[in-house]
BANUNU-898990 format. One line per field, with one value per residue: x, z, y of N, C-alpha, C in turn; residue number from 1. Coordinates in nm, 2 decimals, padded with zeros to 4 digits. Layout:
n.xx: (X|...)
n.zz: (Z|...)
n.yy: (Y|...)
ca.xx: (X|...)
ca.zz: (Z|...)
ca.yy: (Y|...)
c.xx: (X|...)
c.zz: (Z|...)
c.yy: (Y|...)
seq: (NUM|...)
This chain:
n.xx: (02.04|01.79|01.75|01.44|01.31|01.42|01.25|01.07|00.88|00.77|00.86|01.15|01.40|01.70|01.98|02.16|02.40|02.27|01.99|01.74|01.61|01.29|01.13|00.89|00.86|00.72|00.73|00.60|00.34|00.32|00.38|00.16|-00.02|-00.11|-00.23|-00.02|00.19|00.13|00.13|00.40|00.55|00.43|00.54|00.82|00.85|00.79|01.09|01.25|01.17|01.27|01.54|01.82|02.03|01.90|01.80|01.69|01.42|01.35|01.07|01.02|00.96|01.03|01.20|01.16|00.91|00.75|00.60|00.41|00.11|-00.11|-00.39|-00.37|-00.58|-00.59|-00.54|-00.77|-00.99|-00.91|-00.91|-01.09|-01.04|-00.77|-00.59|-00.45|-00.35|-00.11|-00.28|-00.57|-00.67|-00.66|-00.43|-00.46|-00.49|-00.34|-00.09|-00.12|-00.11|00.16|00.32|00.27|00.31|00.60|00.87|01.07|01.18|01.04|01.07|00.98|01.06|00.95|00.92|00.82|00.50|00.25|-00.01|-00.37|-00.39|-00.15|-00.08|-00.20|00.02|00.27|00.16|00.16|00.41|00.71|00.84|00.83|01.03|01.05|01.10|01.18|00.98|00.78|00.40|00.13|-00.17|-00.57|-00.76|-00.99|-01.30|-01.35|-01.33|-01.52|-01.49|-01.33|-01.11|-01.12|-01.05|-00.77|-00.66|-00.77|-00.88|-00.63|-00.47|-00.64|-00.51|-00.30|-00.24|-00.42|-00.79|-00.94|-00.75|-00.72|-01.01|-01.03|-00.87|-00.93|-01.20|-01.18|-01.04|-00.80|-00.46|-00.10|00.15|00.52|00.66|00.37|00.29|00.47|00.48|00.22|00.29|00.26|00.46|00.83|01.05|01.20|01.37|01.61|01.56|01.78|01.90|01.80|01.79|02.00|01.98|01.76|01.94|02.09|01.96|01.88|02.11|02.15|01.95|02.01|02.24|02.10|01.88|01.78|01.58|01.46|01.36|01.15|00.97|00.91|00.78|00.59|00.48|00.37|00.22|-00.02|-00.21|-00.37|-00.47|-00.74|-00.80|-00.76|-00.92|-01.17|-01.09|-01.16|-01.40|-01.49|-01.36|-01.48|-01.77|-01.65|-01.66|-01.92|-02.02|-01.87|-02.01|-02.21|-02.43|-02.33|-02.06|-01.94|-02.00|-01.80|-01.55|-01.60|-01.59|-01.29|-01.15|-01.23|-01.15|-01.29|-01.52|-01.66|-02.01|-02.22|-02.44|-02.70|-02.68|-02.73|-02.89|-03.10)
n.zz: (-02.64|-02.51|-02.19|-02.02|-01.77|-01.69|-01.73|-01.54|-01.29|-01.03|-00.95|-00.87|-00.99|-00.98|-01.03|-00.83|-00.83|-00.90|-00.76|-00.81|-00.73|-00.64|-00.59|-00.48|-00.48|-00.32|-00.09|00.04|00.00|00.12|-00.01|-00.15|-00.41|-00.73|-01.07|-01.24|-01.09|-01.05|-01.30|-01.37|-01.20|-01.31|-01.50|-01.43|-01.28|-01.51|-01.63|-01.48|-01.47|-01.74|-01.75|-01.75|-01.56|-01.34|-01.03|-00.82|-00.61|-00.52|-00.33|-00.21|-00.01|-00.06|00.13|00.55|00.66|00.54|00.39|00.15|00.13|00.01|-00.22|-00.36|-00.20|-00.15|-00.43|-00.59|-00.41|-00.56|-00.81|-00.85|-00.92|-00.98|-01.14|-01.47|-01.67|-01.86|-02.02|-01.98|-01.79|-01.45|-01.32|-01.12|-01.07|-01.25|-01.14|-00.91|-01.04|-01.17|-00.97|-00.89|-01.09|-01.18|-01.22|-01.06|-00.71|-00.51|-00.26|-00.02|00.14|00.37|00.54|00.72|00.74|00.60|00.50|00.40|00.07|00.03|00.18|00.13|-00.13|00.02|00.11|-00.08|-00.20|-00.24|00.01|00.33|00.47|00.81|00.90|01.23|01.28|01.13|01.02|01.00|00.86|00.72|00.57|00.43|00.50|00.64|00.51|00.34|00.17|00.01|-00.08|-00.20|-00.29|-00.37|-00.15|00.05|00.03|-00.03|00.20|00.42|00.38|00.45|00.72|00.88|00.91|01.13|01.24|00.98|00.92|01.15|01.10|00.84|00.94|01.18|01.11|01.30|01.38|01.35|01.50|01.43|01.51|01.61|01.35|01.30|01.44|01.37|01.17|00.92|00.83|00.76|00.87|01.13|01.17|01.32|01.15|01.03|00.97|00.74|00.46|00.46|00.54|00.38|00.17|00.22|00.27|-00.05|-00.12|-00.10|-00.21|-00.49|-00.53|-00.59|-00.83|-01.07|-01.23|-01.10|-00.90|-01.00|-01.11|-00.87|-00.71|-00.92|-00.88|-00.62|-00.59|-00.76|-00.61|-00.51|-00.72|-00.82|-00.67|-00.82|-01.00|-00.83|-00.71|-00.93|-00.99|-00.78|-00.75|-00.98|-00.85|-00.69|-00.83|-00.91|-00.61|-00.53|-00.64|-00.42|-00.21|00.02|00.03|-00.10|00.20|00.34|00.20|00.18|00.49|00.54|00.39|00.53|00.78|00.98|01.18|01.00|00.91|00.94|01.02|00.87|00.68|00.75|00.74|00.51)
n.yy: (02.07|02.28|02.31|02.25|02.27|02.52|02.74|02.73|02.85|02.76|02.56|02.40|02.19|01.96|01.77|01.55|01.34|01.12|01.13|01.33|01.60|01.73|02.07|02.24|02.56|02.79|02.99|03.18|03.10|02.90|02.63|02.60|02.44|02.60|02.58|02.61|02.57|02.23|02.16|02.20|02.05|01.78|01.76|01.77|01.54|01.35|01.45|01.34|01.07|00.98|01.01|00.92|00.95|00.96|00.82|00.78|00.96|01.29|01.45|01.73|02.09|02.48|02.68|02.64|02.60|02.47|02.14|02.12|02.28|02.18|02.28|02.61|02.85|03.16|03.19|03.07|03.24|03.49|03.46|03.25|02.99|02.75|02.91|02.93|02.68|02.45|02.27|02.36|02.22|02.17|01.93|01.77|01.56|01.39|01.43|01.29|01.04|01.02|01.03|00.79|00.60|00.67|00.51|00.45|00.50|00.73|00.94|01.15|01.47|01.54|01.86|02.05|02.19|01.95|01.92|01.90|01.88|01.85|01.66|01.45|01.41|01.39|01.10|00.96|00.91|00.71|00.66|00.83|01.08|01.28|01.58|01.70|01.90|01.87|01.87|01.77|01.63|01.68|01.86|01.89|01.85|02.08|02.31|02.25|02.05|01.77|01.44|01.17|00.90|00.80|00.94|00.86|00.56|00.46|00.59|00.47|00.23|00.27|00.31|00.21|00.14|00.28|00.50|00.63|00.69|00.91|01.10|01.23|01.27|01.44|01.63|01.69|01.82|01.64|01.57|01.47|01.31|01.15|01.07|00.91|00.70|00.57|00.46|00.69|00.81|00.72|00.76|01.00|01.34|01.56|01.88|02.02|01.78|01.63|01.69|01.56|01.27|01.19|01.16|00.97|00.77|00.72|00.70|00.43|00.31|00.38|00.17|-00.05|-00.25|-00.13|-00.26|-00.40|-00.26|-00.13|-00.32|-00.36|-00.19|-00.13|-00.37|-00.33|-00.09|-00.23|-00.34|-00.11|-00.03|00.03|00.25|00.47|00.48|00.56|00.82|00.95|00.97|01.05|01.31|01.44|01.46|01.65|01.88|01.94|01.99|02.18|02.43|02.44|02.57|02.46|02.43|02.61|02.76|02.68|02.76|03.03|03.09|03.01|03.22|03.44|03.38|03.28|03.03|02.79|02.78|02.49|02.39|02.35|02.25|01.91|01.76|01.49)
ca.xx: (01.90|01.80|01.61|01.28|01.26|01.48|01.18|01.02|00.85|00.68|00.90|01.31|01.45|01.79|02.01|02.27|02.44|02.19|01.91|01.65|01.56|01.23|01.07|00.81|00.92|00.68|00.74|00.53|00.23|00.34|00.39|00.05|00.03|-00.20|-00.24|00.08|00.23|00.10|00.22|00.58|00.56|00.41|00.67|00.94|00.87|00.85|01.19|01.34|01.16|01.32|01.64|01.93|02.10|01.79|01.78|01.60|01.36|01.32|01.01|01.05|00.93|01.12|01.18|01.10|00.77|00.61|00.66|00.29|00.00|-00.25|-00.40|-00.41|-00.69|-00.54|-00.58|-00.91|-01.04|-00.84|-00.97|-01.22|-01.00|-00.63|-00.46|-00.41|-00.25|-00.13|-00.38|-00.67|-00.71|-00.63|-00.39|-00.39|-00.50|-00.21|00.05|-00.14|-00.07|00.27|00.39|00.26|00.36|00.76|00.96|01.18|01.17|01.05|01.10|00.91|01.13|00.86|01.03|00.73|00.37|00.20|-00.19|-00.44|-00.36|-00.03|-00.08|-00.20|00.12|00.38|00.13|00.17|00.53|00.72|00.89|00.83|01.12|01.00|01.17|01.06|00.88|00.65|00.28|00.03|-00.36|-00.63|-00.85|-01.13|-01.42|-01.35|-01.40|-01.63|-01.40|-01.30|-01.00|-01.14|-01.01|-00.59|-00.65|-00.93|-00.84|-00.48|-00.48|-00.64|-00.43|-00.12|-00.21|-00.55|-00.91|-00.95|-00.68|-00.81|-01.12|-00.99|-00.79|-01.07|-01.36|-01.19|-00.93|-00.65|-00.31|-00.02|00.31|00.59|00.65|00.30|00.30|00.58|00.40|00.13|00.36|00.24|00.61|00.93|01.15|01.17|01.48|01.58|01.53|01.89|01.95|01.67|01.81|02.11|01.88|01.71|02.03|02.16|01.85|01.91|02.23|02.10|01.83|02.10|02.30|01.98|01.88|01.65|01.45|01.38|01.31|01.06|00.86|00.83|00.70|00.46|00.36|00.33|00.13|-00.12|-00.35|-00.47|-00.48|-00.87|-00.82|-00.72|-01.08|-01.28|-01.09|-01.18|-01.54|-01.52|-01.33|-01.64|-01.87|-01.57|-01.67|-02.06|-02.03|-01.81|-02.13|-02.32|-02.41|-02.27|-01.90|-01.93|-02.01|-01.68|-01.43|-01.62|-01.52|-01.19|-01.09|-01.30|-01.07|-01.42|-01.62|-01.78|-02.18|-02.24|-02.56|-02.86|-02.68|-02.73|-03.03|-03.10)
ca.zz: (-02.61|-02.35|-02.03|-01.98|-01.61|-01.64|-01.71|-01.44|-01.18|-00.92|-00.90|-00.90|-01.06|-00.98|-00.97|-00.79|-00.84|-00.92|-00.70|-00.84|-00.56|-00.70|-00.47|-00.50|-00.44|-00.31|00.02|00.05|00.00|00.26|-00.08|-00.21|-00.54|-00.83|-01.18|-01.30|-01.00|-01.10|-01.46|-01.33|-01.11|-01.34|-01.63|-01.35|-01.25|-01.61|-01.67|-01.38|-01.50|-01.84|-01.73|-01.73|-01.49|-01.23|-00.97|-00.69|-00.67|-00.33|-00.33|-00.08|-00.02|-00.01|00.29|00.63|00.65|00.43|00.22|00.09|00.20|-00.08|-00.29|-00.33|-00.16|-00.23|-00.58|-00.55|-00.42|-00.67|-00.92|-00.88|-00.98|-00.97|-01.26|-01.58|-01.71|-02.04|-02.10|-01.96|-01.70|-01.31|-01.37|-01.02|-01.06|-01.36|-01.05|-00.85|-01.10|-01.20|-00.83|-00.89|-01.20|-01.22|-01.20|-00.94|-00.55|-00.47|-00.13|00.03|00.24|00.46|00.54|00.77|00.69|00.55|00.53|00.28|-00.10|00.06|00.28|00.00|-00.20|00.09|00.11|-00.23|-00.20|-00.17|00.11|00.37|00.55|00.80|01.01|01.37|01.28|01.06|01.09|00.92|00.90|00.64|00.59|00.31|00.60|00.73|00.40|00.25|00.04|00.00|-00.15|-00.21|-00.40|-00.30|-00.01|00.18|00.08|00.04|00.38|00.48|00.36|00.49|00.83|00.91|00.90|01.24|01.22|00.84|00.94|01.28|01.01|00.78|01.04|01.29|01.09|01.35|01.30|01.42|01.45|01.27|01.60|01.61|01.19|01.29|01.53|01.35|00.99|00.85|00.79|00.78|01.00|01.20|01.18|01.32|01.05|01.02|00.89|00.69|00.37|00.45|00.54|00.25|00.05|00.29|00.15|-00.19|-00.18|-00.09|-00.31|-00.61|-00.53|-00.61|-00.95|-01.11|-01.33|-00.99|-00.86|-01.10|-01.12|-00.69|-00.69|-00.99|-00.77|-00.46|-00.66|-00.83|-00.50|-00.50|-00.85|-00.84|-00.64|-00.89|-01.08|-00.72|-00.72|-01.07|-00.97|-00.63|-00.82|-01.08|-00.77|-00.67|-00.91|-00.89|-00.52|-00.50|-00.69|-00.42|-00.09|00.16|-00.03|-00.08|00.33|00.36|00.15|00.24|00.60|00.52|00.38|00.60|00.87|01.06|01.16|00.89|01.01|00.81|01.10|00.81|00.60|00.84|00.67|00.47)
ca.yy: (02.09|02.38|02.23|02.32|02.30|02.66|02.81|02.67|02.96|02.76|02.43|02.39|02.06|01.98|01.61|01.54|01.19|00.98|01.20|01.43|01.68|01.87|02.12|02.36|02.68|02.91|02.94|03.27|03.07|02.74|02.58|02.55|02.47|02.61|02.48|02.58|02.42|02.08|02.13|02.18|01.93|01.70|01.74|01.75|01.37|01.29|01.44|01.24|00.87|00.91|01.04|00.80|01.01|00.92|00.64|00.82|01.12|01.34|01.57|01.89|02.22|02.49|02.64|02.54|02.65|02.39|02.09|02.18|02.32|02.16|02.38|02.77|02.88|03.27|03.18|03.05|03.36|03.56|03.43|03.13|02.85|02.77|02.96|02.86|02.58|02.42|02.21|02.43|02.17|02.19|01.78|01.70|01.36|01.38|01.48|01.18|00.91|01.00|00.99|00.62|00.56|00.67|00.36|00.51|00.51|00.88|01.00|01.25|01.50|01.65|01.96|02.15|02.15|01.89|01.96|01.87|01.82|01.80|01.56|01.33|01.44|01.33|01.02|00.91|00.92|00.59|00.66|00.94|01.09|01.38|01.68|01.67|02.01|01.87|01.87|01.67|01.65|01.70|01.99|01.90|01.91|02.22|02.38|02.22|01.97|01.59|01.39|01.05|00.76|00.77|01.02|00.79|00.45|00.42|00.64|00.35|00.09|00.28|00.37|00.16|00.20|00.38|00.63|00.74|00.82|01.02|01.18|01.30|01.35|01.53|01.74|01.74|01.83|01.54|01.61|01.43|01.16|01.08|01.02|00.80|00.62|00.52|00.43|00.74|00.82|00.60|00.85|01.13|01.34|01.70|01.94|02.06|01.66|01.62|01.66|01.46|01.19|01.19|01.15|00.86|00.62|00.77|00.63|00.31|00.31|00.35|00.00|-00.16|-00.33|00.00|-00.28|-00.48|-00.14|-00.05|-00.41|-00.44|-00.05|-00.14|-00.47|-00.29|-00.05|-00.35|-00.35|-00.01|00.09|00.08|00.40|00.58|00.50|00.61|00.88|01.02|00.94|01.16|01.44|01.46|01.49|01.77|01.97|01.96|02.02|02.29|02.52|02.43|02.63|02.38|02.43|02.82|02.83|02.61|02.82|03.17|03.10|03.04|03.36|03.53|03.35|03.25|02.96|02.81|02.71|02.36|02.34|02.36|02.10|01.82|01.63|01.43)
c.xx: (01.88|01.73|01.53|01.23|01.33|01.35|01.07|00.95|00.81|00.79|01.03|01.33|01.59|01.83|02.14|02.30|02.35|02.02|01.85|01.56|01.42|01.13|01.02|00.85|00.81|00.62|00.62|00.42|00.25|00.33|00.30|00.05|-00.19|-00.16|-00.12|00.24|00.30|00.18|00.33|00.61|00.54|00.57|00.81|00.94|00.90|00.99|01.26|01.30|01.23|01.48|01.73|02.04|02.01|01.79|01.66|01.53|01.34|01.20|00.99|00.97|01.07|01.09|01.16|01.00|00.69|00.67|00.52|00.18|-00.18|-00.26|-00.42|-00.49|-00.68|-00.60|-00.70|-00.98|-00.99|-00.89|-01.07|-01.16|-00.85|-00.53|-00.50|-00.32|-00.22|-00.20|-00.55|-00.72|-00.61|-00.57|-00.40|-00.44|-00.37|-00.09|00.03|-00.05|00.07|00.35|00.38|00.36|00.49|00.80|01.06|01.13|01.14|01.03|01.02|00.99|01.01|00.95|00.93|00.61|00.32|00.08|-00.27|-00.40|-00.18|00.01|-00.09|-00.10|00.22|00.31|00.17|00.30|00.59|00.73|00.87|00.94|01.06|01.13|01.10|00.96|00.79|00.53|00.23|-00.13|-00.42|-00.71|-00.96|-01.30|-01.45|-01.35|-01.45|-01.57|-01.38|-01.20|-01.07|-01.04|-00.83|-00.61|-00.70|-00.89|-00.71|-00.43|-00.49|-00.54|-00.27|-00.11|-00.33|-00.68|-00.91|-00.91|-00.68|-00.90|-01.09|-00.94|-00.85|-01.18|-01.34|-01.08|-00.82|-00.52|-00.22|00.12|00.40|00.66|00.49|00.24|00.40|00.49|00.34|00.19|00.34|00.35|00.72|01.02|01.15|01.32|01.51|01.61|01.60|01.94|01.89|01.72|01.92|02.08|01.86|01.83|02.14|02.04|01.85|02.02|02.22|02.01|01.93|02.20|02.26|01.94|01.77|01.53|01.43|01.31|01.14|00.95|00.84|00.78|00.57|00.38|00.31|00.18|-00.06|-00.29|-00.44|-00.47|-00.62|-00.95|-00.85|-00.90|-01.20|-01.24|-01.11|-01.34|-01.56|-01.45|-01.44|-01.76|-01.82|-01.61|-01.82|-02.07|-01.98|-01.89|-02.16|-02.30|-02.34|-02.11|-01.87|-01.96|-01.86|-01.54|-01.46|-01.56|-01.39|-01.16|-01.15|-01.28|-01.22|-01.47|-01.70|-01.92|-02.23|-02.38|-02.70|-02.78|-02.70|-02.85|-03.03|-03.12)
c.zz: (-02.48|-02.25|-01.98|-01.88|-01.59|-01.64|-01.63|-01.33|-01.05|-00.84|-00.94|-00.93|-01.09|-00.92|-00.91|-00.75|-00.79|-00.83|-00.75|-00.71|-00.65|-00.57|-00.55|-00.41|-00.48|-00.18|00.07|00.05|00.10|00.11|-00.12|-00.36|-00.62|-00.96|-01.24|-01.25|-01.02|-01.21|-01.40|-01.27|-01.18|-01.42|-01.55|-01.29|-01.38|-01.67|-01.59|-01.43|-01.64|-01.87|-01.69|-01.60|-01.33|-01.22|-00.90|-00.75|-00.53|-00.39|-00.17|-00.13|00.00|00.12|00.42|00.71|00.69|00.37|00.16|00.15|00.16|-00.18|-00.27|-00.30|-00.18|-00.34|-00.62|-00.58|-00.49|-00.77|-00.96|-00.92|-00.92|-01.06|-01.34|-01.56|-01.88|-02.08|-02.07|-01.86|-01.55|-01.31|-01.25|-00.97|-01.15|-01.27|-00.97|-00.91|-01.16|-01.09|-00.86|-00.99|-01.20|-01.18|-01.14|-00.79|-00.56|-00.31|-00.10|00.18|00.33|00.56|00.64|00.74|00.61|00.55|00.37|00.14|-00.09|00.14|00.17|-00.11|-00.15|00.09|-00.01|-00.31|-00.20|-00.04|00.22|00.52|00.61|00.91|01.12|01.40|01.22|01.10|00.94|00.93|00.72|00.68|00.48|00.37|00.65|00.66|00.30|00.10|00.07|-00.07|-00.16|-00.30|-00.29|-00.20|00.09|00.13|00.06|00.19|00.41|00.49|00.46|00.62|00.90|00.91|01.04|01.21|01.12|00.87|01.06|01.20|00.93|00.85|01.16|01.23|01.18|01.27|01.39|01.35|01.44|01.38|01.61|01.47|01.21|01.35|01.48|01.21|00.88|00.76|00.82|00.86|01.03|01.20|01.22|01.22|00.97|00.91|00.76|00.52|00.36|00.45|00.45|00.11|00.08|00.23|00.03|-00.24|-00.20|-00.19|-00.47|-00.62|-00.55|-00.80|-01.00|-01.20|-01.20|-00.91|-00.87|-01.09|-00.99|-00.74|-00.79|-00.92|-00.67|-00.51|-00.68|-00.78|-00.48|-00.61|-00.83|-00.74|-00.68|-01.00|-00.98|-00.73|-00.86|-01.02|-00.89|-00.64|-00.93|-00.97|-00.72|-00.69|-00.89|-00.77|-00.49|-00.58|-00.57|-00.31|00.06|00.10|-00.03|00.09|00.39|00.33|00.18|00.34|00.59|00.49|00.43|00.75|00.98|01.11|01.10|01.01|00.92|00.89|00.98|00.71|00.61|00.79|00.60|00.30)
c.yy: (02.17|02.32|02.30|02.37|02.45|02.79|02.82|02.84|02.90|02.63|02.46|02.25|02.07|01.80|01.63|01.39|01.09|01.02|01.26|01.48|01.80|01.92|02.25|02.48|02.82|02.92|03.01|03.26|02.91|02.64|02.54|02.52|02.53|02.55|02.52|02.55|02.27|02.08|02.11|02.06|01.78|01.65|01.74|01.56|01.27|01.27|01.31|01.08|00.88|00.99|00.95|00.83|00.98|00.83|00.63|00.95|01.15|01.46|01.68|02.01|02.33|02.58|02.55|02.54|02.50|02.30|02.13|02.16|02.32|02.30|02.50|02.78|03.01|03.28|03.14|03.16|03.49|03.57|03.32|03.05|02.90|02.80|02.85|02.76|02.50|02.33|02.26|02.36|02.17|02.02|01.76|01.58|01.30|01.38|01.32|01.05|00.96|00.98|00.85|00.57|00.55|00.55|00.38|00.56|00.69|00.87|01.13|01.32|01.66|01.73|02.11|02.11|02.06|01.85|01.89|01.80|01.78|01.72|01.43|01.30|01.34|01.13|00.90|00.85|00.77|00.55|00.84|00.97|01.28|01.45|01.65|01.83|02.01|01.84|01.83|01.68|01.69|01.82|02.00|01.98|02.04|02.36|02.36|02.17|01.82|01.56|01.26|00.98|00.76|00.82|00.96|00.66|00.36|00.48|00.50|00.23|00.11|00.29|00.26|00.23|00.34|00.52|00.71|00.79|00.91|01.16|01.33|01.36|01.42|01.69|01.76|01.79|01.71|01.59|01.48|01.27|01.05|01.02|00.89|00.69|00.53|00.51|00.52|00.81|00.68|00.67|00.95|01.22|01.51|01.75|01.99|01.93|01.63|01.57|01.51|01.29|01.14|01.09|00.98|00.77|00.64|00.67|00.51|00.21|00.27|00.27|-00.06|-00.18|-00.22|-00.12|-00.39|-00.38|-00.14|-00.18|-00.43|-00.30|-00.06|-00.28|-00.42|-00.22|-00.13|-00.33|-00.25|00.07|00.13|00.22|00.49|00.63|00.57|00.74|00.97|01.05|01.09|01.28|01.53|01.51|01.62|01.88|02.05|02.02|02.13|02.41|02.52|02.53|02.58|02.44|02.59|02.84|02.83|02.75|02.98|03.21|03.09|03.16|03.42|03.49|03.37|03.09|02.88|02.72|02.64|02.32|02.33|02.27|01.97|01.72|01.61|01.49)
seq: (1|2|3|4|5|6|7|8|9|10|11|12|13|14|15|16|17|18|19|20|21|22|23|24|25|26|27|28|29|30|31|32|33|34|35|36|37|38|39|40|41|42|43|44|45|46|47|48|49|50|51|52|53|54|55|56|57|58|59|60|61|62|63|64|65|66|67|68|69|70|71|72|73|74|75|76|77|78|79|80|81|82|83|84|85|86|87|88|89|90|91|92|93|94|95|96|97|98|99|100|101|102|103|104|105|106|107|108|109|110|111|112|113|114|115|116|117|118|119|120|121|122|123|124|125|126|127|128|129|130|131|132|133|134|135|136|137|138|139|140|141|142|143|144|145|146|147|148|149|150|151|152|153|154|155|156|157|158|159|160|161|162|163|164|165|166|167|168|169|170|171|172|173|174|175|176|177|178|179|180|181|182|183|184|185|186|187|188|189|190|191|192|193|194|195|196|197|198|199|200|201|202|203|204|205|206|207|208|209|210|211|212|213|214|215|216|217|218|219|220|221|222|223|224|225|226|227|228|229|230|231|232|233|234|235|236|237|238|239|240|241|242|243|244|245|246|247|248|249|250|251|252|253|254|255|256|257|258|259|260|261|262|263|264|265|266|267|268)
């Protein structure tokens, strides 16, 4: 049977004893993804949960740019959305809940940038292992966007109230010691190691019992499924809002590498 992932353009899918390493590969964009992105991405997590040959899963960028940069914004203004896809929908609540879902430890090898939709990506992760050149932060505010449900209150759960909202309402960037600091990551490692890293708790990971695995990660899970329903909610309002004039001031300024002026949205 031929393997699918060969035809792959955006994402590489490759195991190596007992490892699945998938990494978006498009460095030329800081690894943003668009909708046929996600697909890959999706159907790349599925191959690895029902692969017998899978214990672990590592998500990367490539390069050392980026592990991702959220979504195209390029593509956006290109075209008004993020590309096609095979189901005619943009899945990335589909990408969300399969990070949850697989019954296998994924790893997250933050590899550079980690901003927005990819910040909620590496978050989502089991475990996050970072280079000491990575950078972190959200950017919904700043162009007139939002992540709710897993983005805003597993944040919270994972890091505390406080430091979620500093997160969201000021947009900083934090680099990859102060992620540590505050549990946003589980290690910091220089950039050169990173992978090797990676592949040292992999190994670890694959001495372990995969069906005790699979029922602590769906316990762990348990507590914040009813995220996944807020976020559906606050993706539907996504939608509506991004017509409106406050959202077109947001992503204008962006590609017009400006200022945006959110001052006449301010009332009530």
């Amino acid at each position: 049977m031929s393997d699918f992932t060969s035809d792959f353009t955006d994402v590489t899918y490759e195991v190596e004893d007992g490892l699945a390493w998938i990494t978006i590969n498009r460095p030329d964009r800081y690894n943003a993804f668009r909708a046929r992105t996600v697909d890959e991405l999706v159907k790349s997590f599925k191959k690895a949960w029902g692969s017998s040959e899978v214990g672990a899963i590592a998500l990367t960028g490539a390069g050392e740019k980026a592990f991702c940069s959220g979504g195209d914004q390029k593509q956006r203004m290109e075209t008004g959305d993020y590309g096609p896809s095979d189901s005619g929908l943009f899945e990335v609540e589909a990408l969300h809940r399969v990070l949850r879902d697989v019954p296998k430890p994924v790893i997250a090898a933050v590899n550079g940038v980690a901003v927005g939709g990819g910040h909620v990506l590496h978050l989502l992760c089991d475990l996050s292992i970072a280079a000491e050149h990575a950078i972190f932060g959200q950017n919904g505010p700043r162009v007139g966007s939002f992540d709710a449900g897993l983005g805003t209150g597993y944040l919270a759960r994972a890091i505390g109230e406080k430091r979620a909202r500093e997160i969201w309402f000021l947009c900083r960037r934090y680099s990859a010691e102060q992620a540590l600091d505050w549990g946003l990551v589980n290690k910091v490692v220089p950039g050169d190691q990173l992978r090797a890293e990676v592949r040292a708790w992999a190994d670890e990971i694959l001495q372990l019992s995969p069906t005790s695995l699979k029922v602590l990660k769906q316990s762990l899970n348990a507590d914040t499924e009813h995220f996944i329903a807020q976020g559906n909610m606050a993706y539907s309002t996504l939608k509506l809002f991004g017509e409106s004039a406050e959202a077109i001031e947001g992503i204008s300024a962006f590609n017009e590498k400006r200022k945006p002026d959110f001052s006449k949205f301010r009332g009530a």
